[in-house]
Residue, then its C-alpha position, 0 to 999 in steps of 0.5 A: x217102349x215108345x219113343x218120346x223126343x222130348x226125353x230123347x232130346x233132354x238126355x243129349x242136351x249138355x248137362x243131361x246126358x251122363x257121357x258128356x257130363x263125364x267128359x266136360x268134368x274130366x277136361x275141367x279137372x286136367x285144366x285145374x292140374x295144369x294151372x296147378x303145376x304151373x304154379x307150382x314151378x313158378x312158384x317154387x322155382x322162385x324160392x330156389x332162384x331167390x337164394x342163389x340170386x340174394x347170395x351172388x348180390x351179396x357177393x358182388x357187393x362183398x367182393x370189392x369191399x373184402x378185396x380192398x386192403x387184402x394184402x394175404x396174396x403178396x405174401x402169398x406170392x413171395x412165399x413169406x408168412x404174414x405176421x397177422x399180430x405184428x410184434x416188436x422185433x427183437x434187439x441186438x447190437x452187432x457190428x458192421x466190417x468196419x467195426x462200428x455199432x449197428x442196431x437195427x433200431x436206428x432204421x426207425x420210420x424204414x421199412x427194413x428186409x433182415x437177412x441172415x445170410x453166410x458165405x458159404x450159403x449157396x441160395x444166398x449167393x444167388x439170392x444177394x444180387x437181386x437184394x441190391x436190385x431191390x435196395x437200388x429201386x426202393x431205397x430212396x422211398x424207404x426201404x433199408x436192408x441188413x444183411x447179417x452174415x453168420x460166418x465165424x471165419x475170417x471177416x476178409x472172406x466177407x469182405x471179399x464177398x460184399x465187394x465181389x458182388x459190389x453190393x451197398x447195403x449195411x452188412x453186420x457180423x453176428x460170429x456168436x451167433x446171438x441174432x440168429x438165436x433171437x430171431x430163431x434162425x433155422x435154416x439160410x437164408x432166412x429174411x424177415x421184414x420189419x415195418x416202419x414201426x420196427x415190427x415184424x410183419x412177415x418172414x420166410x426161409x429159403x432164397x427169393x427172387x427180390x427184383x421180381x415184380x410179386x417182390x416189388x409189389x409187396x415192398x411196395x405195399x408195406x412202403x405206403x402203409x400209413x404210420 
């Protein structure tokens, strides 16, 4: 076979020769697969940044909005459930030691804290002083309590009770125990708050800590709630 140079150059030139055709093709095709996978991850780590981003905005901008206003954590706080639909409180005439009328309808435009309470109740013997530190702090904004005891025993020892621990708020006398029925009292101490328009907005069993600052943040949320 003899030996042409023309074809001999011809088959080395790029474009001719078959091995280096294979090579230009397989290092454009790893380039067309890198641009590819980049923008497949560009492209489809966008659409799963978008999401979360659209939602944070959304909570960032939600956020103040929904907080404002949003009492549920001070009932929380003071254990008490929040009437959602306040309701009128239920009327009862008692009387107080002194033998007068008391009805709690004569507290209108108040905020008032109703507790049933006895004597002989533990929790609400410790429970009272810190009612007095309230009734001193809030009173004068306000806030009225009526503490209505459940004893039906002499009315001295309830005497002797408000005057030991030297406390100012009205006591009434419910021995019949009808305000406890009305108010569907099941155990003491039980405390229900009445809002300015005589409506219960929350109620809770058990003895709390009135002079606490979770109670004096939610009295006074209710004390500047618009009529």
């Amino acid at each position: 076979m003899n030996y042409n140079p023309k074809s001999e150059l011809g088959r080395n030139l790029d474009g001719f020769s078959p091995q280096r055709r294979s090579i230009k093709w397989r290092l454009i095709g790893m380039v067309i697969s890198l641009v590819l996978v980049v923008w497949m991850i560009v492209h489809f780590g966008n659409q799963v940044e978008q999401p979360a981003q659209e939602a944070e905005k959304k909570q960032t901008q939600l956020t103040p909005k929904e907080s404002e206003g949003d009492d549920d954590a001070l009932y929380r706080d003071m254990i008490f459930l929040k009437q959602v639909k306040r309701a009128d409180a239920p009327g009862v005439m008692l009387k107080t030691l002194d033998g007068q009328n008391h009805s709690l309808t004569q507290h209108a435009g108040k905020l008032v804290l109703v507790n049933f309470w006895a004597t002989w109740c533990q929790p609400c013997i410790r429970e009272m002083p810190s009612m007095e530190r309230l009734y001193a702090k809030y009173k004068s904004s306000g806030l009225e309590i009526v503490a209505i005891s459940l004893d039906q025993g002499n009315e001295d020892d309830v005497r002797e009770f408000v005057a030991k621990l030297k406390l100012t708020f009205p006591i009434v006398l419910d021995p019949d125990h009808k305000a406890k029925a009305l108010y569907k009292v099941r155990g003491l101490p039980t405390t229900y708050l009445l809002d300015r328009q005589g409506q219960v907005v929350g109620y809770g069993v058990g003895p709390r800590e009135w002079d606490s600052e979770a109670a004096f943040a939610l009295v006074g949320h209710l004390l500047d709630e618009k009529s």
